[in-house]
C-alpha positions in Angstrom: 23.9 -16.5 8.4 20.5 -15.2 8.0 19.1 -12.4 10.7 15.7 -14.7 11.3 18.0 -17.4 11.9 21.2 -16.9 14.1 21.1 -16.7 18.0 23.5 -13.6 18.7 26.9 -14.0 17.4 28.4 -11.1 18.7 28.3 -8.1 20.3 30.9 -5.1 20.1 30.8 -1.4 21.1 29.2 0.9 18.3 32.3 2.8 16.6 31.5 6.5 16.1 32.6 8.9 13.7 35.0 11.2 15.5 34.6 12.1 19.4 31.3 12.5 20.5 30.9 16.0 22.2 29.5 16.2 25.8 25.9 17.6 26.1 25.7 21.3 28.3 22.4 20.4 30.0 20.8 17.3 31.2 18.0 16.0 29.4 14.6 15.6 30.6 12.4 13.4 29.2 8.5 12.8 29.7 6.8 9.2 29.4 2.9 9.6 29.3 0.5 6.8 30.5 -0.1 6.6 26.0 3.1 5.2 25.8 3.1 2.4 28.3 -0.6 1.5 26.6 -2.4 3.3 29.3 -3.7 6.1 26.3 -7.3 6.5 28.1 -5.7 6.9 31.8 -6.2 5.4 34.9 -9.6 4.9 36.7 -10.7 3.3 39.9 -14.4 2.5 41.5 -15.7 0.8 44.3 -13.7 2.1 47.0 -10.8 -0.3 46.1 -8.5 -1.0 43.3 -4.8 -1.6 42.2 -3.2 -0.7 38.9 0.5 -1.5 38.3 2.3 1.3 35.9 6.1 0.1 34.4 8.0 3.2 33.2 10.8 2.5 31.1 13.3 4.8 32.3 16.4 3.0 31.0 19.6 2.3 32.9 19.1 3.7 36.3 22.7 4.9 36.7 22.1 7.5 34.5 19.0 8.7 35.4 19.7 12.2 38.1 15.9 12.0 38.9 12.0 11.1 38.3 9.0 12.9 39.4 5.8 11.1 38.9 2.7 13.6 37.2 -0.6 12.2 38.2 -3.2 15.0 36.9 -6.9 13.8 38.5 -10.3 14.3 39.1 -12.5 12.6 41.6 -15.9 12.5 42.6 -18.1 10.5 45.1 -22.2 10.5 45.6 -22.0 9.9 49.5 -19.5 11.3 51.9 -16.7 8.6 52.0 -12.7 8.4 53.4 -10.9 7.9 50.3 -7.0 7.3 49.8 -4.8 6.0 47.4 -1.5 4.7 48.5 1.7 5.3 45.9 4.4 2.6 46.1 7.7 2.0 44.0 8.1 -1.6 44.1 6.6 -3.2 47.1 8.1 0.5 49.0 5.3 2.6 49.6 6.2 6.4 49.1 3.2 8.3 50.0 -0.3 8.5 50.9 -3.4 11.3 49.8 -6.9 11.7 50.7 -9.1 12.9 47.9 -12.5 14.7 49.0 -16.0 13.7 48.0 -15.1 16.4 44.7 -11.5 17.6 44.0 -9.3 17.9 40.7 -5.8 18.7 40.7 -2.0 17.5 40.1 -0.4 14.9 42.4 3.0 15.3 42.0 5.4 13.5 43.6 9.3 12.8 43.5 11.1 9.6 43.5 13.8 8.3 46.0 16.9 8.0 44.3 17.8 4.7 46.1 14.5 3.6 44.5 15.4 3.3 40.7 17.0 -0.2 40.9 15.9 -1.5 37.5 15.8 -0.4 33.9 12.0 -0.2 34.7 10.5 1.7 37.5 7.6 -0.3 38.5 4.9 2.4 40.3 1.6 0.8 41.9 -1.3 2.8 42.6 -4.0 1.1 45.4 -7.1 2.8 46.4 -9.6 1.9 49.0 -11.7 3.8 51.1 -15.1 3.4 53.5 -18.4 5.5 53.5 -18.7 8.2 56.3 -21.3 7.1 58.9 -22.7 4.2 57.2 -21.7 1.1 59.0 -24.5 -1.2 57.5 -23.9 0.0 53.7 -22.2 -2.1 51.4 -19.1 -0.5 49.9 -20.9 -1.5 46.4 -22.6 1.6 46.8 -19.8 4.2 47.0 -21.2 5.8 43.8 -17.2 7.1 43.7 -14.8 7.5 41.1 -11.0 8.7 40.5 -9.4 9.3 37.3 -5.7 9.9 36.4 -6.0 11.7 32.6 -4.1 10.4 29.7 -1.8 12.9 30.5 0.0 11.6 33.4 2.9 10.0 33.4 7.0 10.2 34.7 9.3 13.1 34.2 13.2 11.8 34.3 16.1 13.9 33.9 19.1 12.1 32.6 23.2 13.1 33.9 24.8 14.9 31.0 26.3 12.0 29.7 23.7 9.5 29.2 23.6 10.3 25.8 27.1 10.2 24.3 26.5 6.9 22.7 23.6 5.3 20.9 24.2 2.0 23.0 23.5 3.9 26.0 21.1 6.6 24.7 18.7 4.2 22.9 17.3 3.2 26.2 16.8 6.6 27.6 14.6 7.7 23.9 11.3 7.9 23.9 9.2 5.0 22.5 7.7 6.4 19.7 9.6 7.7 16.7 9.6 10.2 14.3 11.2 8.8 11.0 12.4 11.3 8.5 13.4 9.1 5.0 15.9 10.8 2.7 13.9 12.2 -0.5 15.0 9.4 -2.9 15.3 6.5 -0.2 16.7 3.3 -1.3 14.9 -0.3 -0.9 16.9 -1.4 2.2 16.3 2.2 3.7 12.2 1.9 3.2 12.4 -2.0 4.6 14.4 -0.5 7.0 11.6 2.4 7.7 8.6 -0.5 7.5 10.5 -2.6 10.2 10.6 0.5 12.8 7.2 0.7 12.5 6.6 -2.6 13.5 8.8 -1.9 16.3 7.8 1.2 17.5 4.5 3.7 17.3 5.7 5.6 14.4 4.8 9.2 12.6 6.5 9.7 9.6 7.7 13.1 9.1 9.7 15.5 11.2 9.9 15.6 15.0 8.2 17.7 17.1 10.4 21.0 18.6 7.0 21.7 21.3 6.8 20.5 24.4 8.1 17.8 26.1 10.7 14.9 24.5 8.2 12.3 24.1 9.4 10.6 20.5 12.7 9.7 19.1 14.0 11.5 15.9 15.2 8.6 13.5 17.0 9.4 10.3 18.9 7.5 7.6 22.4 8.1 5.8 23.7 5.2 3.6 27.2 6.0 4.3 27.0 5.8 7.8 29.0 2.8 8.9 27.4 0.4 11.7 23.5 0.1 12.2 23.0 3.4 14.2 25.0 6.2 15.5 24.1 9.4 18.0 23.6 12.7 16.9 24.0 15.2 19.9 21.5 18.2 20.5 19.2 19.2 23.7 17.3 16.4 22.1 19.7 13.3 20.6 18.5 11.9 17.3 19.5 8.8 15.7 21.0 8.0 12.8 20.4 4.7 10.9 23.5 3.3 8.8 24.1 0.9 6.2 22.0 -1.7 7.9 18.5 -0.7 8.4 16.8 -4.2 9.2 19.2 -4.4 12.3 18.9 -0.9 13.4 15.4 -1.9 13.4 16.0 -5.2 15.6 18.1 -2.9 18.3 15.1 -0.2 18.5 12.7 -3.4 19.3 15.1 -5.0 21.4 16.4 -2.0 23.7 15.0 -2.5 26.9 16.8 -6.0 26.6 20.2 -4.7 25.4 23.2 -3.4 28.0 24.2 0.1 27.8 26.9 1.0 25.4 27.0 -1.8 23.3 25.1 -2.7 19.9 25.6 -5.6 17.8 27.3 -4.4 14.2 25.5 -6.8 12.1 21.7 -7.8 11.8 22.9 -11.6 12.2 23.6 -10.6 15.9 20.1 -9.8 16.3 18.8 -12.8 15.1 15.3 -14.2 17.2 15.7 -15.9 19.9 15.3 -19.7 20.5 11.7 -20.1 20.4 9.2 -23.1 20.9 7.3 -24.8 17.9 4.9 -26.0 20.4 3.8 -23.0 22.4 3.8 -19.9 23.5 4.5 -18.9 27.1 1.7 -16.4 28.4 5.2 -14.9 30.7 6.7 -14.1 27.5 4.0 -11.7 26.3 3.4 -8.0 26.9 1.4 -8.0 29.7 1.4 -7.4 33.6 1.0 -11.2 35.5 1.6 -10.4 39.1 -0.4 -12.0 41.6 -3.7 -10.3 42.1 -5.9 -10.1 45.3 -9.0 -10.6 44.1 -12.5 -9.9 46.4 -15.2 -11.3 44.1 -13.6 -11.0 40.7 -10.1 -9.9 39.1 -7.7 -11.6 36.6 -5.0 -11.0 33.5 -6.1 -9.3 30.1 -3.1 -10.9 28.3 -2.0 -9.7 24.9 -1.4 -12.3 21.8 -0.4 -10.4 18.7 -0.5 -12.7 15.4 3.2 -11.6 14.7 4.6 -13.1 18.1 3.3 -16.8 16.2 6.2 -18.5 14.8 6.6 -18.8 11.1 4.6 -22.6 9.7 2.9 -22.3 13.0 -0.8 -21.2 13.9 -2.4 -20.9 17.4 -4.7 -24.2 17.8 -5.7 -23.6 21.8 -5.0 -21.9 25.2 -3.7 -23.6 28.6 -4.0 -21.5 31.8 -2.3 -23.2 35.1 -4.2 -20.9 38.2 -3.1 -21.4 42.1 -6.0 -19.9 44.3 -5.8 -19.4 47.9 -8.2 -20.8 50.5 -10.9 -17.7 51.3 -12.6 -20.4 54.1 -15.6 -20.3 52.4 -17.9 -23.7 51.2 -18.3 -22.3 47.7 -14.9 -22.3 45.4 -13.8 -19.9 43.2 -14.9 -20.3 39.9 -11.7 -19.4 37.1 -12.3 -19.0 33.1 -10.6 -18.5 30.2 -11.6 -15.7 27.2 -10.6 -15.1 23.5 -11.7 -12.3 22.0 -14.5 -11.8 24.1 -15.6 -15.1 23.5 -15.8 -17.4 26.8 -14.3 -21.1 25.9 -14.2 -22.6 29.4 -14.7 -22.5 33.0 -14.0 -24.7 36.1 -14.7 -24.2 40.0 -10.8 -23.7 41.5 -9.7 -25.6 44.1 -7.7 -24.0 46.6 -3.7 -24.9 47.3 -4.0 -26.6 43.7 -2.8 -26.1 40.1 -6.2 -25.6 38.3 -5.8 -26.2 34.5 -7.8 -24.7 31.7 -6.9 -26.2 28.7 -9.3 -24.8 25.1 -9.0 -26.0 21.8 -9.7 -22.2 19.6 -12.4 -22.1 17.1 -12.2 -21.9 13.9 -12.8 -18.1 12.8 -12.0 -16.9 16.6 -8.1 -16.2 15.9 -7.5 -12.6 14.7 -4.0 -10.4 13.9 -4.6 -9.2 17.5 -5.9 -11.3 19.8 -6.9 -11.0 24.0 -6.6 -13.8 26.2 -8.6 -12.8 29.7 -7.9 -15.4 32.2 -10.5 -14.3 35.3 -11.2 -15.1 39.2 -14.5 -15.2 40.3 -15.4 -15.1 44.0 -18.6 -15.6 46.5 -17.2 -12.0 47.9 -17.3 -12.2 51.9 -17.4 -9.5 54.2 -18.1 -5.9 53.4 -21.6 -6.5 54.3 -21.5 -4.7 57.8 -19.6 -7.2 59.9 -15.9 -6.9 58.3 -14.2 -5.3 55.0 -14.3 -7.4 52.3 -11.8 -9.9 52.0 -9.0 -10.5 49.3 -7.7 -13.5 48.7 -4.8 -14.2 46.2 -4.9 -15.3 42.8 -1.8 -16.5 40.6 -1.5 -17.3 36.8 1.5 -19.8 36.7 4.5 -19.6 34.2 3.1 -22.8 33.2 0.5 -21.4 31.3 0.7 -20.9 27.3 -0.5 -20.8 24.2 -1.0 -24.0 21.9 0.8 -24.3 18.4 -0.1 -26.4 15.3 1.2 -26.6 12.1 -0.1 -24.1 9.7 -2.1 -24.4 6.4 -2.0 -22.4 3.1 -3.3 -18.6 4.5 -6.8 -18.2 4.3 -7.5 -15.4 6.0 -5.6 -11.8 6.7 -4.6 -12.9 10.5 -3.0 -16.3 8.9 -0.4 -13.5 7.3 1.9 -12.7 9.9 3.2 -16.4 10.6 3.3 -17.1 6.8 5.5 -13.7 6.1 8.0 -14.5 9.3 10.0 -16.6 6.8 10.4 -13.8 4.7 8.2 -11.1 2.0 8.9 -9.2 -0.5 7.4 -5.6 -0.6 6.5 -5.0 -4.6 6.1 -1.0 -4.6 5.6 0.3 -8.4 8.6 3.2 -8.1 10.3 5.2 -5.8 7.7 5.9 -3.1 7.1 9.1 -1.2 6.8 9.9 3.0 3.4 9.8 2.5 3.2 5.8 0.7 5.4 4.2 3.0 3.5 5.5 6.0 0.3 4.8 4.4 1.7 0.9 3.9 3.4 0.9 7.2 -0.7 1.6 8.9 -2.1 -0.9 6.5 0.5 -3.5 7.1 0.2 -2.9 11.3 0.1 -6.4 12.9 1.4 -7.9 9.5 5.1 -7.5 10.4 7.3 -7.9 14.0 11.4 -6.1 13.8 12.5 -9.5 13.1 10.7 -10.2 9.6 13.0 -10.7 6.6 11.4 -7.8 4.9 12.6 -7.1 0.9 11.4 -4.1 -0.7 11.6 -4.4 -4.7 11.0 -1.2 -6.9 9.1 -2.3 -10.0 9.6 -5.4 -12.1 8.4 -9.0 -12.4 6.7 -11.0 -9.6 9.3 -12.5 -7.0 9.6 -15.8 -5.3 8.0 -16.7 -2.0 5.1 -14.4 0.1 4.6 -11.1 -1.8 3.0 -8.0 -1.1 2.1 -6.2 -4.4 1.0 -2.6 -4.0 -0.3 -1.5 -7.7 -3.5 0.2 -9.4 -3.7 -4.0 -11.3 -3.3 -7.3 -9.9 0.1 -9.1 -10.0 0.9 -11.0 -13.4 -0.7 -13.9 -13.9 -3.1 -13.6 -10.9 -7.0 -13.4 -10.9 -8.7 -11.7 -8.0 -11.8 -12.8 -6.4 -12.7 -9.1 -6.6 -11.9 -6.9 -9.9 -12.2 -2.9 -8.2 -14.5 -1.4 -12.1 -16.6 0.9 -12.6 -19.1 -1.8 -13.3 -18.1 -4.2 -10.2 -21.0 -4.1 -7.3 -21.2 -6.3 -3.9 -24.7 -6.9 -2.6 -26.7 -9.5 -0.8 -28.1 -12.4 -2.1 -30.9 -11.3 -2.3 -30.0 -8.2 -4.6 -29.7 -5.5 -1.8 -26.5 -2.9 -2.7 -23.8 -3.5 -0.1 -20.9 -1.3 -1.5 -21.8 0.7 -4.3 -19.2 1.5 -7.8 -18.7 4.4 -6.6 -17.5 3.6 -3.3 -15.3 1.1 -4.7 -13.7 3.2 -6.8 -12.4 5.7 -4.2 -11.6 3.0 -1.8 -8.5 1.4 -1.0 -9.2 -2.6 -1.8 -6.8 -5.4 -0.2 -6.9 -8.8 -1.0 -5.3 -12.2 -0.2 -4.8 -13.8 -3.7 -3.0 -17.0 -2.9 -0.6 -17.9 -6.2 0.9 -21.8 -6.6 0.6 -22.5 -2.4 2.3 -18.8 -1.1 0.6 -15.7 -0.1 0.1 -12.7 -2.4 -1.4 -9.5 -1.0 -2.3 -7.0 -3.4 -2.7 -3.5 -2.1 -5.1 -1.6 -4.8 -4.1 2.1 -3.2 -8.0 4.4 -3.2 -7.8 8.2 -3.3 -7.9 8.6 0.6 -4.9 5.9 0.6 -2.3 8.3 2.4 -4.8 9.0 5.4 -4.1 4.9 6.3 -1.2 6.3 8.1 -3.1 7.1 11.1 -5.5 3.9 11.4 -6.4 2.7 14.4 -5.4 -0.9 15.7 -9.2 -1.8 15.6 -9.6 -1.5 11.8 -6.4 -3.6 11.4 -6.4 -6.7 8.2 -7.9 -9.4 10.7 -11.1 -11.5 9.3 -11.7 -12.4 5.4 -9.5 -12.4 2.2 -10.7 -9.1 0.9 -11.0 -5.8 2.6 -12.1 -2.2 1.6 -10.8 1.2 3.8 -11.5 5.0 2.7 -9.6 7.6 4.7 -11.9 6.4 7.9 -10.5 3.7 8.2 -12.5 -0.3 7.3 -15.6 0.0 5.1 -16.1 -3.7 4.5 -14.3 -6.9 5.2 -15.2 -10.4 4.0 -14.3 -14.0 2.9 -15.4 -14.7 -0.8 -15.0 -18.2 -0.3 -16.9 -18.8 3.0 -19.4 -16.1 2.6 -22.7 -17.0 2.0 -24.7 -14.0 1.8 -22.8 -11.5 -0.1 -22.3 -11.8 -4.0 -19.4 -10.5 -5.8 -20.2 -8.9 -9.6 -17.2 -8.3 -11.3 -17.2 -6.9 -14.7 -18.2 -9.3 -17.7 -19.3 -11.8 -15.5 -22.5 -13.6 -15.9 -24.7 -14.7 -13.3 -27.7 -16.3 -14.5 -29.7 -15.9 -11.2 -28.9 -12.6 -11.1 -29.8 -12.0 -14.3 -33.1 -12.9 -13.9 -33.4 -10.9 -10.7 -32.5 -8.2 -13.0 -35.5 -8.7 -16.0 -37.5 -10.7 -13.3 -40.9 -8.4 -15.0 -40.1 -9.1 -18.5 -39.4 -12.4 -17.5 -42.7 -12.9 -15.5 -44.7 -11.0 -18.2 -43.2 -13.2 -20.8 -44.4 -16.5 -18.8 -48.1 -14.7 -18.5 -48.0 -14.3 -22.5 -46.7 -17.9 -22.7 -49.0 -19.4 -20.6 -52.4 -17.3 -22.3 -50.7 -18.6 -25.5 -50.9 -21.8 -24.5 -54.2 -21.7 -22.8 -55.4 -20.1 -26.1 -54.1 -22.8 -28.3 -55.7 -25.3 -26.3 -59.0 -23.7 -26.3 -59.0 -23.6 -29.7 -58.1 -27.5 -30.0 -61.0 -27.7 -28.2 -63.3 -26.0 -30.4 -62.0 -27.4 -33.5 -62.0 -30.7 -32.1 -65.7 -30.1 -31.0 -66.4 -28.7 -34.4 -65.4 -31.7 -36.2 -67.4 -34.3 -34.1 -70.4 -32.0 -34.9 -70.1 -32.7 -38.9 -69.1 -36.3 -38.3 -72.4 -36.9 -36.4 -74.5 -34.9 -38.9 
C-alpha cells in the first residue's frame, strides 16, 4: 500500500541497536518566539491587548521544569498604570507593572502542576489607564511594550526523556540541521527534500553554541527502521532505510505518543481528508474566542500544500457567533484573502453569521492568508466607563471551498498537482549545497506526505516532473529560451531584464508536457544562495520566474501577459522588427513617397507638354 494512500496500519515500538545508554545530565532546551512563528516578537498598544503563545514542550511527564524568558522594552508619552497579566491556561501566574520607560528581563518559572498538555499554552494580556486624565480617551496612550525575538521558554527534560527516538522526537527542537552522507543515495536526498518541507531546515552541521534550539538529523542506509537516537548532551537522530517515513514522523510528532514510531511509511499515510473542503480548525492557526472592543479577528494560514491532490481552492465560508454589546448599531464581520477584502455583512448578535466568497481568479497563491475580522461601534472609554469587550467566535463550521482542479497554469496550481506524486530529475549526484538550494526553491511546493522520487540522470519519467538542468527536458519547448541573445521588455520596446541578467539568473518555468506538469529548474551562478530565501519570494504567480542570489527578480505569465514580450533567440517578430529599423524604415517611406510625387510631377509636365504641340 502506498504511503499517500493508507490510513495507519500499525504502530510498533522503534527497535534499537543494542541498549540505549542513560544520559548524565538533564537536557535543557530553549524554544524562541522564531520558532512558534512569532520571529519579530511580541508587541502591544493602546493600553490593552492579548496575545496567545503555544510552546511545544512535548510530553509533560518528562519535562523537570520551564521558565518563561520575556526580554522587553517599554515606553509611554503620558504617565499611565500599565500591567500585563501572565497566565498558563486560563491560571493566571503573575502580574508586573512596567514604568512610563523600562527595559529589562521578565523571567518567570512555571508551576509544575501546570504542564498538563504536550503544549503549554502561555497568554500575555495587557491593559492599563492614563495617570490623572479622567476625560482622555485611552486612544491616546502614545504607549508601547515589546517582547524581542528573543524570548521564549527554557525546559529542562528528566534524564531519561531521551532514551528513545519515540519519546525524544517530541522534546527536539523544531528546526533541523541535516547533515547528508558525501555520496547520498536518491531515497536519502527525497528523504532530505521531505524534511524540509516538514521542518525549517539548514543544511549542514549543527550548531555546538548556545542554547539547543535545532535537531541534528543524519542518514545511514543500514540503519534498520525509519529513525533511531543517538545519545550526547545533545540527542541527534539518525534516519534509516526509510527516509520518506522518517520524514512523515518529524511532521507528525506533536501528534504521535511517546515511545512508539510506526516502522513503515504505509503507517504514516495522510489522514482521511475531505474533497470538498477544508476546515479553517484544521489549519495552523490560533481560533480562540476573542474579546473584541472595536475591532479584532483570526489571521488564518492556508498553505497551497494543505489542498488535496485534483483539488483547487474555489471560495471561503466563515460561520461567526457575536455577542450582544447593547448597542443600536451591529457589528460589522468580513472576510480577507491576501489582502484583498471579498465580503462583509452587519452580525447579528446570538446568531450564526455566514460569509460565504467565491475566490478570484489570480487571488490564490502557494501561501495564502485568510483574515476573518470584528468590527465594533467601540463604547465606553470615553470618560464615563472602560471600554467594553464583547466576545467574538469563529465556528468550527467554517472552511475552505474545493473544486476540481484543471491542467496547472500557474506555480501555486503545483502543490495539489505534485500531492499524487513527482519525480525530482537532478543531472548527477548532487552536493549539500544543490539539494538545499532545491529544497528553498521548491518551499511551499512540497508537504511530508508527497510521494517524492529523486532520479539521477536519464530519460524523462512518467507523471509531474521536476527537471533541474542547464537545457530543457527532451522533447519540451519553453516559453522562455535563457541565450545570450534572449531579452524581455515591454511592449512598447523598454528593456525589462537585460542578457546579461538572464544569464546569471536562476530561470524556473512551468512547461506543461501531454496534460502533466514539468518544472524545469535552469540553476544561475548565485543558485546555491536559494537556500536561505525568504517565504515572500516563494514560486506563487506566473509560469516563469527569474531569482539571483537576492532572492525573485521577475515573475510572469507568458500566456496572460499583455505587456511584456518574450525574444528568444532566432525568433522573428515582425513588429519588433520594425521598432528596430523604424528610421530606415521611415526614411525609406520619405524617399518612396518624393519618388512618387516626383514621377507624378513629371506625368504632369509631359502630359502638359504634349497638349501644347497638339494645339500648335
Amino acid at each position: 500500500m502506498g504511503a499517500g494512500r493508507g490510513l495507519a496500519i500499525m504502530i510498533t515500538a522503534l527497535a534499537l541497536a543494542g541498549p540505549a545508554p542513560v544520559l548524565a545530565q538533564p537536557v535543557t532546551r530553549a524554544i524562541p518566539l522564531e520558532e512558534i512563528g512569532q520571529g519579530d516578537g511580541v508587541e502591544f498598544s493602546g493600553l490593552a491587548g492579548r496575545k496567545v503563545l503555544h510552546f511545544p514542550i512535548g510530553d509533560p511527564a518528562d519535562v523537570q521544569s520551564v521558565v518563561l524568558n520575556l526580554p522587553f522594552e517599554t515606553q509611554s508619552a503620558y504617565p499611565a498604570n500599565r500591567q500585563i497579566t501572565l497566565r498558563i491556561g486560563s491560571r493566571a501566574i503573575a502580574t508586573r507593572r512596567f514604568a512610563d520607560t523600562e527595559s529589562g528581563i521578565w523571567r518567570m518559572p512555571v508551576p509544575a502542576n501546570l504542564l498538563d498538555s504536550r503544549y503549554l499554552s502561555v497568554a500575555l494580556d495587557y491593559s492599563g489607564a492614563l495617570k490623572g486624565a479622567r476625560c482622555a480617551a485611552s486612544q491616546i496612550g502614545g504607549d508601547w511594550i515589546r517582547f524581542g525575538g528573543g524570548a521564549g521558554a527554557e525546559v529542562v527534560y528528566a534524564d531519561d526523556a531521551m532514551r528513545d527516538a519515540g519519546r525524544a522526537i517530541g522534546h527536539a527542537p523544531g528546526p533541523l540541521a541535516v547533515e547528508l552522507p558525501a555520496r547520498p543515495s536518491e531515497a536519502q536526498v527525497a528523504g532530505a527534500l521531505l524534511l524540509a518541507a516538514a521542518r525549517p531546515v539548514r543544511f549542514g552541521p549543527p550548531r555546538t553554541d548556545g542554547d539547543w534550539q535545532e535537531t541534528h538529523v543524519t542518514f545511514d542506509a543500514s540503519s534498520q527502521g525509519p529513525l533511531k537516537i543517538a545519545q550526547g548532551s545533545r540527542p541527534a537522530f539518525i534516519v534509516g532505510r526509510d527516509p520518506q517515513a522518517a520524514a512523515r514522523i518529524f511532521a507528525a510528532a506533536p501528534d504521535l505518543p511517546g515511545g512508539a514510531l510506526p516502522v513503515a511509511a504505509a503507517a504514516l499515510g495522510e489522514r482521511q481528508v475531505s474533497r470538498a473542503a477544508i476546515g479553517l480548525s484544521s489549519l495552523d492557526a490560533d481560533l480562540a474566542p476573542r474579546l473584541i472592543s472595536d475591532r479584532g479577528g483570526w489571521t488564518i494560514p492556508l498553505p497551497a500544500a494543505r489542498v488535496p491532490h485534483g483539488r483547487t481552492l474555489s471560495g471561503l465560508v466563515a460561520d461567526l457567533a457575536v455577542a450582544d454589546d447593547g448597542g443600536d448599531t451591529p457589528a460589522i464581520v468580513t472576510i480577507a484573502l491576501n489582502g484583498l477584502l471579498l465580503a462583509s455583512r452587519p452580525a447579528m448578535p446570538g446568531e450564526r453569521n455566514r460569509l460565504s466568497v467565491s475566490i478570484p481568479d489570480g487571488l490564490a497563491t502557494t501561501d495564502n492568508r485568510i483574515d476573518v475580522s470584528v468590527l465594533r461601534q467601540e463604547r465606553g472609554g470615553d470618560c464615563d466607563s472602560p471600554p467594553v469587550r464583547q466576545e467574538a467566535r469563529l465556528l468550527a463550521s467554517s472552511h475552505a471551498v474545493l473544486d476540481k482542479a484543471g491542467e496547472p497554469a500557474d506555480f501555486h496550481d503545483l502543490p495539489a498537482a505534485f500531492a499524487g506524486g513527482v519525480t525530482l530529475v537532478l543531472p548527477a549526484r548532487p552536493g549539500n549545497a544543490t539539494i538545499a538550494a532545491v529544497a528553498g526553491l521548491l518551499g511551499g511546493m512540497l508537504s511530508a506526505s508527497t510521494p517524492l522520487s529523486v532520479q539521477f540522470g536519464g530519460a524523462l519519467p512518467d507523471g509531474p516532473v521536476i527537471w533541474l538542468g542547464d537545457n530543457p527536458p527532451p522533447g519540451i519547448e519553453p516559453p522562455l529560451r535563457p541565450s545570450a541573445k534572449t531579452r524581455i521588455r515591454g511592449v512598447d520596446g523598454t528593456p525589462m531584464v537585460d542578457a546579461a541578467t538572464l544569464a546569471r539568473a536562476s530561470v524556473v518555468q512551468l512547461v506543461p508536457k501531454g496534460g502533466r506538469p514539468v518544472l524545469w529548474i535552469r540553476p544561475g551562478r548565485d543558485f546555491a544562495q536559494l537556500a536561505g530565501m525568504s517565504a515572500a519570494a516563494r514560486l506563487g504567480y506566473g509560469d516563469i520566474a527569474l531569482f539571483d542570489g537576492s532572492g525573485r527578480l521577475f515573475a510572469m505569465h507568458s500566456g496572460r501577459e499583455k505587456l511584456v514580450d518574450i525574444e528568444n533567440e532566432g525568433d522573428f517578430d515582425l513588429a519588433d522588427w520594425m521598432r528596430q529599423h523604424r528610421i530606415w524604415l521611415v526614411l525609406g517611406a520619405w524617399l518612396l513617397v518624393s519618388a512618387l510625387f516626383a514621377w507624378l510631377l513629371r506625368q504632369t509636365y509631359l502630359s502638359r507638354d504634349r497638349g501644347g504641340q497638339n494645339d500648335g
